[in-house]
Structures are given as C-alpha cells and as structure tokens.
Backbone as CSV, one residue per row, in Angstrom:
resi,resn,N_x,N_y,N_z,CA_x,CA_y,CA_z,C_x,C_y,C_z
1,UNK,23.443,-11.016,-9.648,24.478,-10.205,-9.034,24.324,-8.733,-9.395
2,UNK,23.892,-8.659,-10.497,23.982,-6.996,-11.002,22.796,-6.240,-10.107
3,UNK,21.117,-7.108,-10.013,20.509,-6.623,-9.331,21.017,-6.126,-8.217
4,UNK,21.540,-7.449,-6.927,22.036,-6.625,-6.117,22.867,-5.791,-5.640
5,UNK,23.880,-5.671,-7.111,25.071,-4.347,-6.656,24.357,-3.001,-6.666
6,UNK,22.871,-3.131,-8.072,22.090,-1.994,-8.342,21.476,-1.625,-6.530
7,UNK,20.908,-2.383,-6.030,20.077,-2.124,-4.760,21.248,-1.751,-3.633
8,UNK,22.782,-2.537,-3.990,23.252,-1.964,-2.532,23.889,-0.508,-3.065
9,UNK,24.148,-0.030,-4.141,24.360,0.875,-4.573,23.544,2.469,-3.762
10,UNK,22.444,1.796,-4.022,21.277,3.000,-4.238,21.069,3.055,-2.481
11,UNK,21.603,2.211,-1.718,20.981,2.180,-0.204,21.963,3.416,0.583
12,UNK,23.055,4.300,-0.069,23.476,5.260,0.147,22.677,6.501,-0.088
13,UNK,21.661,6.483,-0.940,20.939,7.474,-1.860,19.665,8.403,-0.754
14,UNK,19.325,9.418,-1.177,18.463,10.577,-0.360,17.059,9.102,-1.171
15,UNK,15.933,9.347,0.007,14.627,8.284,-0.356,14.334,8.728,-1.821
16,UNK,14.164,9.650,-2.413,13.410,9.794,-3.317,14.309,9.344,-4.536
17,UNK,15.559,9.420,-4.602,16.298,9.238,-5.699,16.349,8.097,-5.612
18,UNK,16.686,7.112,-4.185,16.403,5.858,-4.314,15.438,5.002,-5.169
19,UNK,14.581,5.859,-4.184,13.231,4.871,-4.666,12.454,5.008,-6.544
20,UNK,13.135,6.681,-7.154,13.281,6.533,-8.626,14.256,5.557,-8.947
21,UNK,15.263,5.084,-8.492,16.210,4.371,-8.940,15.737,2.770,-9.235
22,UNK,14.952,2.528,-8.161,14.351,0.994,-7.606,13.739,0.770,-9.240
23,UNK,12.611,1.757,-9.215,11.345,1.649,-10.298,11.967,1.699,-11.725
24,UNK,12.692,2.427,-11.949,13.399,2.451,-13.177,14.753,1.399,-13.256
25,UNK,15.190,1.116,-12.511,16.571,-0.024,-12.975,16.168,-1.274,-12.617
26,UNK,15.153,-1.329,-11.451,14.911,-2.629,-11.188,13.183,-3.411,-11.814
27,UNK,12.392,-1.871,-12.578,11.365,-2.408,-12.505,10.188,-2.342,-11.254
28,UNK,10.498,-1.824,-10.201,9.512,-1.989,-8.866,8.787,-1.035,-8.961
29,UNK,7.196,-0.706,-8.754,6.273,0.094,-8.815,6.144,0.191,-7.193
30,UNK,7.190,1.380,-6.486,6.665,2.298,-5.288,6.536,3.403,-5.461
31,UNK,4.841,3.649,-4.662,4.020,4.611,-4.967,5.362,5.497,-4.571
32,UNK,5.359,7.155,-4.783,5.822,8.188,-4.651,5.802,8.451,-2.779
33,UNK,4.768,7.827,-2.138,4.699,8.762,-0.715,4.793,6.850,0.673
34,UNK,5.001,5.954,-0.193,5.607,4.831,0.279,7.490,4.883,0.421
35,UNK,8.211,4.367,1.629,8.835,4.288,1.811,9.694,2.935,2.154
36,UNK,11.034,2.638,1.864,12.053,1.614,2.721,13.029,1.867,3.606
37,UNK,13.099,1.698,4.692,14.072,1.855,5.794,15.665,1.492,5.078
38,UNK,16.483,1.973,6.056,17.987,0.804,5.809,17.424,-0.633,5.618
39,UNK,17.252,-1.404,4.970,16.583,-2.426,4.715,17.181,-3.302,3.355
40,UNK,17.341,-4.541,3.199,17.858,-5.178,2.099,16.332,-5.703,1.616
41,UNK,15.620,-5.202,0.384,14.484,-5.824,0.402,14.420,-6.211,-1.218
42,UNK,15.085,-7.357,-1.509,15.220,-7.359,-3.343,14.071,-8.809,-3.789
43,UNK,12.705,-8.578,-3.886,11.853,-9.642,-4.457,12.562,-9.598,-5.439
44,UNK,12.017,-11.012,-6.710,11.624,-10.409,-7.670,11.115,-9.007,-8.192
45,UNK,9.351,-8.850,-7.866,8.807,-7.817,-8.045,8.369,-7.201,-7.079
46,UNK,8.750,-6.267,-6.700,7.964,-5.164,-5.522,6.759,-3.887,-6.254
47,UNK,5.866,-4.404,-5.677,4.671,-3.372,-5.269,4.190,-2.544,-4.192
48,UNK,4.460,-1.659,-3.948,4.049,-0.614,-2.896,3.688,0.136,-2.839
49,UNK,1.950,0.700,-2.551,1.001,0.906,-2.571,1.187,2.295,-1.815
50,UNK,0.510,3.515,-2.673,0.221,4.737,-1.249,0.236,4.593,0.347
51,UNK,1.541,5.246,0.566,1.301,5.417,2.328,2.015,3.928,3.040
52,UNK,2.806,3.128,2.180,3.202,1.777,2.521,4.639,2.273,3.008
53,UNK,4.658,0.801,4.098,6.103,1.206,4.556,6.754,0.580,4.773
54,UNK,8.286,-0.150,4.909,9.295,-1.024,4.955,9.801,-0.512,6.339
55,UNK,10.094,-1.243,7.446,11.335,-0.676,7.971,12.764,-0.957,8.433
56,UNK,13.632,-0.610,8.933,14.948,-0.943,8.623,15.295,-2.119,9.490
57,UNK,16.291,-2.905,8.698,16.756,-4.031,8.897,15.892,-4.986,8.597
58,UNK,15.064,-4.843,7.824,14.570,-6.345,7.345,14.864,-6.648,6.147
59,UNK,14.653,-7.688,6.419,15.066,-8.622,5.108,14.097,-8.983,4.073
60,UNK,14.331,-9.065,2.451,13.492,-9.882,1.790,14.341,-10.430,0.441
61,UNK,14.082,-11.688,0.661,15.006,-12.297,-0.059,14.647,-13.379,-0.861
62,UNK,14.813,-13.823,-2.427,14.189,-15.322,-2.811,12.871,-14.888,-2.747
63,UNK,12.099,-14.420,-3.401,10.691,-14.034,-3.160,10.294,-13.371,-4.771
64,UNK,9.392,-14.163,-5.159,8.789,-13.614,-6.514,8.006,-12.467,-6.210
65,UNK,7.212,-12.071,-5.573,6.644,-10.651,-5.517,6.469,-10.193,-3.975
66,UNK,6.479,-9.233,-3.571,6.090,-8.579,-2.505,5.261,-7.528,-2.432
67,UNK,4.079,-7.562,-2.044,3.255,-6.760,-2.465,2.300,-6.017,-1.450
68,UNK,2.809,-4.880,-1.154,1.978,-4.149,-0.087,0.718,-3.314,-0.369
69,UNK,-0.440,-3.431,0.087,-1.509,-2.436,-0.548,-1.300,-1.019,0.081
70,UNK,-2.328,-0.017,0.158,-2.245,1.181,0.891,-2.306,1.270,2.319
71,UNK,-1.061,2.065,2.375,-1.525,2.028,4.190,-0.760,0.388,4.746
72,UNK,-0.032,-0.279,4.400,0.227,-1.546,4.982,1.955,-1.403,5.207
73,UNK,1.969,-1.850,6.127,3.619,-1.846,6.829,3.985,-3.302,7.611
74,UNK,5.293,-3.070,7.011,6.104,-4.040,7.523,7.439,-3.579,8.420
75,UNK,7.462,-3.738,9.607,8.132,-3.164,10.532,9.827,-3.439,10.613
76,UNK,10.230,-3.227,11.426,11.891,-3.233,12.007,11.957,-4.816,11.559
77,UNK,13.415,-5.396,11.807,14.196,-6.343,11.717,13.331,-7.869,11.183
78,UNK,12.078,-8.088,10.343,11.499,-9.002,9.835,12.445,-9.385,8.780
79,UNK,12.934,-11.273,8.692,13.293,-11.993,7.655,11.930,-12.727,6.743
80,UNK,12.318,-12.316,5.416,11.474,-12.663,4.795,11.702,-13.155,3.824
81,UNK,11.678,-14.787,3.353,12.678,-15.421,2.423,11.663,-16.509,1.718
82,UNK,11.796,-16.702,0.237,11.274,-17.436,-0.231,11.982,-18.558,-1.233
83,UNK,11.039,-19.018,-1.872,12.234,-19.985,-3.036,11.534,-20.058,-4.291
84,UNK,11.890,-18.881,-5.003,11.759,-18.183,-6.426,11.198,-20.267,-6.973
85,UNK,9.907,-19.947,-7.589,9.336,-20.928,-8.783,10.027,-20.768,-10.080
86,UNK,11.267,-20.348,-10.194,12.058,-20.475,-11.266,13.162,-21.326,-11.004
87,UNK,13.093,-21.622,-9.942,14.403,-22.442,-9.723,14.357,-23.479,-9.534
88,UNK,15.714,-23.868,-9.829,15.655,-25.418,-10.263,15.947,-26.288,-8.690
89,UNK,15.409,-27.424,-8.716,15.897,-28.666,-7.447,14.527,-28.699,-6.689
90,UNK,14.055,-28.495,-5.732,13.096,-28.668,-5.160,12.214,-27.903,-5.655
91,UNK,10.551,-28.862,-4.966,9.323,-28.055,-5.733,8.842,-28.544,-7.243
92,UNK,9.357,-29.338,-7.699,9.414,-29.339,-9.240,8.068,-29.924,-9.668
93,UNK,7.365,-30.747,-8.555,5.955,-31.205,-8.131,4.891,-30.305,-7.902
94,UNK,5.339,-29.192,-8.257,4.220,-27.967,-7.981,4.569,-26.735,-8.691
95,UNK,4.315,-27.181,-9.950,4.631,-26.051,-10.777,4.078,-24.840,-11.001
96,UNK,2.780,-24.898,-10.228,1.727,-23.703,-10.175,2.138,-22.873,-8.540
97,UNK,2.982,-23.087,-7.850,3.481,-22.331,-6.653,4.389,-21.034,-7.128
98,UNK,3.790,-20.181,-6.576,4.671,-18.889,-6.503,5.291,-18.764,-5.130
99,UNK,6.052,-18.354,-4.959,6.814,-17.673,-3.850,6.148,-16.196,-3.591
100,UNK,5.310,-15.531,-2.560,4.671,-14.425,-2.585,3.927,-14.024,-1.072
101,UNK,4.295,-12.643,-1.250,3.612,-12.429,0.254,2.961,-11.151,-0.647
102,UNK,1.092,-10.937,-0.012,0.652,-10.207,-0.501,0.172,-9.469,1.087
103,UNK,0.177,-8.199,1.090,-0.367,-7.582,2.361,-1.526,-6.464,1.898
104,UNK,-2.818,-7.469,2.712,-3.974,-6.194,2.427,-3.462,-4.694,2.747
105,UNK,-4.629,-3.770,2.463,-4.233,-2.261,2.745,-4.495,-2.433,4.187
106,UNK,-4.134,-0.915,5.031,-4.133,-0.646,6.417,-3.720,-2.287,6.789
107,UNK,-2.931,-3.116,6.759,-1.828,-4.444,7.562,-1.124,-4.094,8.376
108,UNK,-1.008,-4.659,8.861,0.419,-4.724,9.450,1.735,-6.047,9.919
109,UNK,2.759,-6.067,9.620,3.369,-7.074,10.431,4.485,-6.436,10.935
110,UNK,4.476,-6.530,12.367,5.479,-5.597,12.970,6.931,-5.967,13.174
111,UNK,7.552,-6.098,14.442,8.821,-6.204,14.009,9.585,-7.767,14.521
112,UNK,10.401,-8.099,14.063,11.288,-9.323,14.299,10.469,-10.766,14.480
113,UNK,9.914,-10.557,13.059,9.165,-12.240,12.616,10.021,-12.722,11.483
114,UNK,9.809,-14.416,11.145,10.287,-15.059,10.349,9.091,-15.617,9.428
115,UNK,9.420,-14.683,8.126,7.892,-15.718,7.329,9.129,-16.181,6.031
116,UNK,8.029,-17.414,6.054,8.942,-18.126,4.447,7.603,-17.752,3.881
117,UNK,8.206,-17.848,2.387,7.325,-17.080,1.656,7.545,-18.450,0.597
118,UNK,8.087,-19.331,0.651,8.416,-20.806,-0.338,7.023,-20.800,-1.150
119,UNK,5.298,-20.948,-0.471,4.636,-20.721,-1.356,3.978,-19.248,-1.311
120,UNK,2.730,-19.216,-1.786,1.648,-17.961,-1.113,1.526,-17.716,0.406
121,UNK,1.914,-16.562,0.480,1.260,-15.501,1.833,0.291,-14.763,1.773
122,UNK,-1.284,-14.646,1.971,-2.175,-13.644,1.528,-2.265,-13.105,2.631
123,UNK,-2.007,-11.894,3.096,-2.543,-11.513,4.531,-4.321,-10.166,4.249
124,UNK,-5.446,-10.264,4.483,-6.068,-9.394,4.552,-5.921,-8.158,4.803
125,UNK,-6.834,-7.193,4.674,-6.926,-5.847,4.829,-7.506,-5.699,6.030
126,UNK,-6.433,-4.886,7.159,-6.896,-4.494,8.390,-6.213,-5.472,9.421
127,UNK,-5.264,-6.324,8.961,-4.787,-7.227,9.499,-4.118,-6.955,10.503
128,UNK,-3.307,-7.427,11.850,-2.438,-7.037,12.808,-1.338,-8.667,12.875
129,UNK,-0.207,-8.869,12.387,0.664,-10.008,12.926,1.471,-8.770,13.933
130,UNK,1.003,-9.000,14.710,1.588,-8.550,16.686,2.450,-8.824,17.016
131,UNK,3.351,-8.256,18.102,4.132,-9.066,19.203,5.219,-9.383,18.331
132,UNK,5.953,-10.361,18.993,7.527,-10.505,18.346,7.511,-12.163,17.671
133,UNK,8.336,-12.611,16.835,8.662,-13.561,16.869,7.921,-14.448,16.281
134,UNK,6.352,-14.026,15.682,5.984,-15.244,15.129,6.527,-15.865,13.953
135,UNK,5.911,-16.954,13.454,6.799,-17.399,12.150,5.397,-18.197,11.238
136,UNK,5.751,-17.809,10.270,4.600,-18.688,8.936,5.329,-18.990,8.347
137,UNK,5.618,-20.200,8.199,6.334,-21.437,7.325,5.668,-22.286,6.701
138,UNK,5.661,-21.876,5.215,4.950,-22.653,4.062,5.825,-23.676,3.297
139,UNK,6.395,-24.150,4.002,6.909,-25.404,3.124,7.492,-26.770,4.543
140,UNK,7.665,-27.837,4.257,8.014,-28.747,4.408,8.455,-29.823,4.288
141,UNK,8.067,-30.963,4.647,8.719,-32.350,4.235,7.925,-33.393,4.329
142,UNK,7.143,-33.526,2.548,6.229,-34.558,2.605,7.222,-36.203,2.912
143,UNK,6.743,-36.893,4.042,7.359,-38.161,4.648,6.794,-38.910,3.555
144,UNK,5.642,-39.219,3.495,4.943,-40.136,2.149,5.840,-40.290,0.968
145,UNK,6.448,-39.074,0.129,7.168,-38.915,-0.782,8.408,-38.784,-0.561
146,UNK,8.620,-38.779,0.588,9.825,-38.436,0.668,10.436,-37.019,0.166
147,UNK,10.055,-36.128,-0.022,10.171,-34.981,-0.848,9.947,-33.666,-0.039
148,UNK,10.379,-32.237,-0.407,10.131,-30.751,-0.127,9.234,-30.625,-0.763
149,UNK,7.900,-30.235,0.079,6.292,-29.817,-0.303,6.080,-28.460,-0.144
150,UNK,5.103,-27.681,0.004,4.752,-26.715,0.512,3.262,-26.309,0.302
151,UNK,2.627,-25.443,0.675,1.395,-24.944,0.841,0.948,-23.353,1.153
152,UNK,0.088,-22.787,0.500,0.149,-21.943,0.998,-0.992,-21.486,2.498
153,UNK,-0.838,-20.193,2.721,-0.925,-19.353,3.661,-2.147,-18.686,3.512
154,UNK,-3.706,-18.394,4.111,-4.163,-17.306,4.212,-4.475,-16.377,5.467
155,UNK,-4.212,-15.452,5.487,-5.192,-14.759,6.663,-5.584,-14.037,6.573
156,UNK,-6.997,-13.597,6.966,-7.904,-12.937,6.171,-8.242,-11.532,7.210
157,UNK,-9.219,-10.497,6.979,-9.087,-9.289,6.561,-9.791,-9.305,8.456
158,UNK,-9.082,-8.111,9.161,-9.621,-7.645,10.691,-8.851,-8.800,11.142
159,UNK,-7.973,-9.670,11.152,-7.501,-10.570,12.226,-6.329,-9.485,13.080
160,UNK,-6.358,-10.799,13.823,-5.205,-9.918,15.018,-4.524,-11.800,15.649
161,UNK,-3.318,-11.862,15.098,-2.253,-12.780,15.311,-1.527,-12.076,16.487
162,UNK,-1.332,-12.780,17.872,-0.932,-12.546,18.708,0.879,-12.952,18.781
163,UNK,1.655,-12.674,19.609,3.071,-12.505,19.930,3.566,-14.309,19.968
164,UNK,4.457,-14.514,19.176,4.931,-16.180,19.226,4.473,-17.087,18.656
165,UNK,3.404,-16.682,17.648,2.582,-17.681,17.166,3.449,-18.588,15.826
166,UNK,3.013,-20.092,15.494,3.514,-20.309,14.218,2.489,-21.082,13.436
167,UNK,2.660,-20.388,12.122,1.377,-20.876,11.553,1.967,-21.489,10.077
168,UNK,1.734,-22.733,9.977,1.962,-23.576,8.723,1.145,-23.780,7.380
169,UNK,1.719,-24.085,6.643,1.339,-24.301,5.340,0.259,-24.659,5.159
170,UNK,-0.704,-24.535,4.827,-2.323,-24.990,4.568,-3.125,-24.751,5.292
171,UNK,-2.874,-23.377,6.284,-3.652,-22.894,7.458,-4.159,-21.681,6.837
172,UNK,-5.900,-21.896,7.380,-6.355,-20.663,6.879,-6.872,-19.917,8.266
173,UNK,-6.618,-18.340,8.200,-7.378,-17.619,9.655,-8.609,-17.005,9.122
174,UNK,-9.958,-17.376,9.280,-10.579,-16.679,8.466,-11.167,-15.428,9.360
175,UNK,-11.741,-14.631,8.125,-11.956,-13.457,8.615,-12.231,-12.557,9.826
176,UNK,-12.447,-11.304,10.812,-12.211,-11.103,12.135,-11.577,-12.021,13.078
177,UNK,-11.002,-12.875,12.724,-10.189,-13.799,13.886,-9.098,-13.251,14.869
178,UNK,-8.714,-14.625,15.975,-7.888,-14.066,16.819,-7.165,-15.041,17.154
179,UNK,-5.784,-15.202,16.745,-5.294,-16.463,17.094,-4.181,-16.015,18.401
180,UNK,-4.540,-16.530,19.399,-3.751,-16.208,20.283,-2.479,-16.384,20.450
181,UNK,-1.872,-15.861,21.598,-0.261,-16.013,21.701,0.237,-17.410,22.192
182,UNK,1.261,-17.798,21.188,2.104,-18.939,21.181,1.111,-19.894,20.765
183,UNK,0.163,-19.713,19.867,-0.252,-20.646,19.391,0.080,-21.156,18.274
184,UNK,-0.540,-22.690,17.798,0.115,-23.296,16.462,-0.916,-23.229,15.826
185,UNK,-0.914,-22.710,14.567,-2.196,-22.773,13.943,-1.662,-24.104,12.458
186,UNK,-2.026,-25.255,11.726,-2.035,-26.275,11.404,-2.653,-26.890,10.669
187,UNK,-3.890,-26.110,10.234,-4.858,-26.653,9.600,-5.773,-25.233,8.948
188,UNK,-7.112,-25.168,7.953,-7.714,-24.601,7.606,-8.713,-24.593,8.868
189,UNK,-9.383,-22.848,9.181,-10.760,-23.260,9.817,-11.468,-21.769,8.997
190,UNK,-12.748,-22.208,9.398,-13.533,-21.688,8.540,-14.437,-20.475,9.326
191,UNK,-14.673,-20.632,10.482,-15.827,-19.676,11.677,-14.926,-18.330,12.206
192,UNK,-15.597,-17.078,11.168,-15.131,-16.251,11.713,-15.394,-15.611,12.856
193,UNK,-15.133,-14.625,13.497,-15.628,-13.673,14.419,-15.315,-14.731,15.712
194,UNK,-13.842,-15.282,15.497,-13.815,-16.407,16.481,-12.358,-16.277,17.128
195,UNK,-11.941,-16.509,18.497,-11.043,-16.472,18.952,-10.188,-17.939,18.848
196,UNK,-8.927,-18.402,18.674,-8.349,-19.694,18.559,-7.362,-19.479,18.946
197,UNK,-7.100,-20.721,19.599,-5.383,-20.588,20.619,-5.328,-22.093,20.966
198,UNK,-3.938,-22.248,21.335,-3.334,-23.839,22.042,-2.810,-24.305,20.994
199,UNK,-2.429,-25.215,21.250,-0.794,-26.188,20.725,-1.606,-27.662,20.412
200,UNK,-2.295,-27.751,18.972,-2.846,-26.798,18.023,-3.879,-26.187,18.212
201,UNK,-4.266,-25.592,17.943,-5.091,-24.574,17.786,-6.262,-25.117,17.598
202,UNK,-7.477,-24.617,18.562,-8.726,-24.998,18.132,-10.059,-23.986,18.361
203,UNK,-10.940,-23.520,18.706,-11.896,-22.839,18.765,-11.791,-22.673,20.252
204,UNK,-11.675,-21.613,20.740,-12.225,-21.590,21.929,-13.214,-20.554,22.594
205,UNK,-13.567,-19.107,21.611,-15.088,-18.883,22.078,-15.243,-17.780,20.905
206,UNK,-16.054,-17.337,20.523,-16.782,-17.047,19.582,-16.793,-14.939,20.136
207,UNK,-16.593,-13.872,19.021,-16.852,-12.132,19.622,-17.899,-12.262,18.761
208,UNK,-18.380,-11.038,19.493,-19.437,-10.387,18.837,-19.433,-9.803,17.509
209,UNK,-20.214,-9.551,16.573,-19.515,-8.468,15.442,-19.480,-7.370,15.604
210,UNK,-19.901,-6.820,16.402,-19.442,-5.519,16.231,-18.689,-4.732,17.115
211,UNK,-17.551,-5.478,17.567,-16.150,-5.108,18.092,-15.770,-4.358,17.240
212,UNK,-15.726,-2.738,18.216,-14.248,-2.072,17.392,-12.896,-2.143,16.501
213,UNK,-12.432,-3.335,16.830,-11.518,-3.773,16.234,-11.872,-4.523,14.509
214,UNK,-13.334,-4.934,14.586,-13.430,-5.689,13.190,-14.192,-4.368,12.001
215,UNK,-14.328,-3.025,12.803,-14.762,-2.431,11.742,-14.401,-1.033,11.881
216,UNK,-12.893,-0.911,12.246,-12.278,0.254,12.218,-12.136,0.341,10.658
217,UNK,-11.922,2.079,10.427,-11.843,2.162,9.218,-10.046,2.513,8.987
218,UNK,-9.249,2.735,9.926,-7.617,3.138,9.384,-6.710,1.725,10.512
219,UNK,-5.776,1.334,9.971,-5.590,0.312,10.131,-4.348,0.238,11.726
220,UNK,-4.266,1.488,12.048,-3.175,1.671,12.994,-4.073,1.616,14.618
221,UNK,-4.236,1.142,15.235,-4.482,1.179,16.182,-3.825,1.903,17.620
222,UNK,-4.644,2.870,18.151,-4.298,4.030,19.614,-3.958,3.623,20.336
C-alpha cells in the first residue's frame, strides 16, 4: 500500500522530479532522458534504459521486473499484469518462475495489448508487437494436474508480430520472423528469416536476409 500511495502521489509531479522520486523512494533505475506517460506502472523493479518510453494509460501491475533497454517503448493504453513469484497459492510447482517482461533496445509494443507477464517475456532487440490487440498469455491450466501452470515467452530480435495475434506460453518466434495477423502462435519454432500465420500457426514461406527490415540500425520505422 505505501508503494502505491508513493507512485500515485508523485503522478501529479513535473517528469523529472517524478522520475527522481521513482529511483530514490521506490528503488527504480530510469535513465535521466527515459520517460512515463499518465500511466500506473508499479513492477516490482523497473529498469529503463536511455531514450525508453512508457505511454499514458497503461498499465503494469503484479510484475517482478520490467525492463526496457535503449531506445524501446511501450505505447498508449497496454495492460500488463503478472503474478509476483513471491506469492503465495498458485505456481508453487515452479519455483524458479519469475514474473518479467524484458524489452530488447530499439522494441517496440505499441498500443492497446494484453500481455500476462505470470512467467518470462523476452522480447528481442529491433522488435515490432504491431497493430492493436494482441495478447501473450503465459500461464494456464495444466488438465493432467489439475493445476495453474505457466511457461514462458520468447521473441527474438528483427521480428514483426502483426495486429490480433495471441501467442502462448512455451512459444518461441525466432529471430527475423513474421507472425502474421490474427494468428495463434502455440508452440516453439526454430527457422528464422521465416514468415508464420493461421490458427495455429505454421510456416508458410521463407524472406530473404537481407530485407530492410532485419538489418535496420534505429528501431522506429518511416
């Protein structure tokens, strides 16, 4: 409770006094020229990297770390909720799970997505989650056990996640990928430089490497 009277306190405050306020009462290391919108964003631990950016109305909530590299943004109205590995009741079968979203440098996830953050989120450097509405949900309901499971998340560095997509617990995007719109991604795959789409998701044709897009050097796209 005290944390968050400290954070809604300070959400009246000019950015800079804020954001001294964050680092010193709460502990959070944001760089000096990184910013947070009107935004409720209380991990555990926040990291935010040169040139990083929050923007207003999103959420982050229940989440052991949040961690943006340089240059990586997280846009307008995103919920972002996890379930702190300190707590007690579910999970108790996976004591090595963190709750965590890590965002390579130059990322992005833009505006009005739903990620659970229950286990690991790794997103790469150069990344794009696009479009509106997708959702990465790392946890579930092992039927076998009867029990709340979870898994984590990777997606790796030059992808581009298209508008509606939902991608589950133990799914990996590997590197230059492209998972198209409204797709389910469900599983690990391994072949980069590869386009994937459909309900689930499977291979459906292979880019070249040396698309513009997999070896830009600043992460915002014209």
């Amino acid at each position: 409770m005290i944390r968050k009277a400290i954070y809604l306190l300070t959400l009246v405050l000019p950015w800079q006094l804020r954001r001294w306020l964050l680092n010193v009462l709460l502990g959070y290391r944001v760089h000096p020229t990184s910013k947070i919108g009107l935004a409720w964003v209380l991990p555990a631990q926040l990291i935010m990297e040169a040139h990083s950016r929050i923007g207003h109305l999103t959420v982050c909530k229940g989440v052991d770390l949040l961690h943006l590299g340089q240059y990586a943004t997280i846009g307008r109205g995103n919920w972002i909720s996890g379930y702190p590995n300190r707590s007690q009741g579910h999970y108790q079968h996976q004591m090595d799970r963190v709750s965590k979203l890590i965002l390579g440098e130059h990322s992005a996830i833009t505006n009005r997505h739903l990620i659970d953050c229950t286990h690991s989120i790794a997103i790469g450097k150069f990344t794009t989650i696009a479009g509106f509405r997708s959702q990465i949900i790392t946890h579930s309901i092992d039927l076998q056990l009867s029990i709340q499971s979870s898994a984590p998340v990777v997606i790796g560095d030059y992808c581009f996640v298209g508008t509606g997509c939902v991608i589950l617990g133990g799914s990996i995007l590997p590197n230059c990928s492209v998972l198209g719109a409204m797709a389910l991604l469900n599983k690990p795959f391994m072949q980069s430089h590869t386009l994937y789409g459909g309900v689930p998701a499977k291979v459906l044709k292979s880019f070249p490497m040396d698309l513009a897009y997999f070896t830009r050097t600043t992460g915002f796209v014209v």
